[in-house]
N, C-alpha and C positions, 0 to 999 in steps of 0.2 A: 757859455764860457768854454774855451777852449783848454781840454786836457795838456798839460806839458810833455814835450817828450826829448827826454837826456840823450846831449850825442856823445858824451861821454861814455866809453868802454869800460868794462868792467877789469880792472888791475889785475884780478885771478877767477882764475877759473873754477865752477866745482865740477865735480867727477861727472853729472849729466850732462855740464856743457862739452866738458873733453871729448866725452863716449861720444858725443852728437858732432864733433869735428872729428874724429876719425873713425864714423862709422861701423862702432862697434856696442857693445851691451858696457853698463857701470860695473858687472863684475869685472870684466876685461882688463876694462884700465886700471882697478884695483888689483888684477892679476900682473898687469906692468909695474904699477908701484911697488909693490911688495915681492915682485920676483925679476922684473927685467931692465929697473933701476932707472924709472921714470920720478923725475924730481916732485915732492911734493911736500907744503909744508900744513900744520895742522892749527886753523884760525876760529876759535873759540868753540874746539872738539870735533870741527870739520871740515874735513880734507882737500883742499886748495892746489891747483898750480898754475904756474906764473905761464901766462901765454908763450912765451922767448923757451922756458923748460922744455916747455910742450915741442915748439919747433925743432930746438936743439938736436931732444932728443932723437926726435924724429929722423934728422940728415944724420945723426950719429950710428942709428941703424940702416940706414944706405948705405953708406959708406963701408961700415963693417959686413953686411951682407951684400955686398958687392952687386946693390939693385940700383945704385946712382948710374941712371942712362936715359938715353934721350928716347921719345917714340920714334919708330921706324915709321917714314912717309908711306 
């Protein structure tokens, strides 16, 4: 019998998946949530965020630190 496998995405994220999409450690992105105002919300005592948060925030820090630029060829 063949195991199932869901291609259904997960709607939020927890802080190990974050850390492991932007290549950092889980205190990190707890040091983003709680100091550098990475959205997240708290779903049955533990700490979630919505994939789109993640991106946002992301381009919102390009933008502000003026790293939106292309590779030089």
């Amino acid at each position: 019998m063949r195991k199932r496998t869901s291609s259904i995405q997960p709607l939020l994220l927890s802080v190990s998946d974050a850390a492991t999409l932007l290549g950092v450690c889980r205190q990190t992105v707890y040091t983003y949530i709680y100091h550098e105002g990475l959205p997240s919300i708290t779903v049955g005592g533990i700490r979630r965020i919505h994939p789109a948060s993640l991106e946002k925030w992301i381009l919102e820090r390009e933008t502000a630190y003026g790293r939106h630029t292309t590779r030089a060829s």
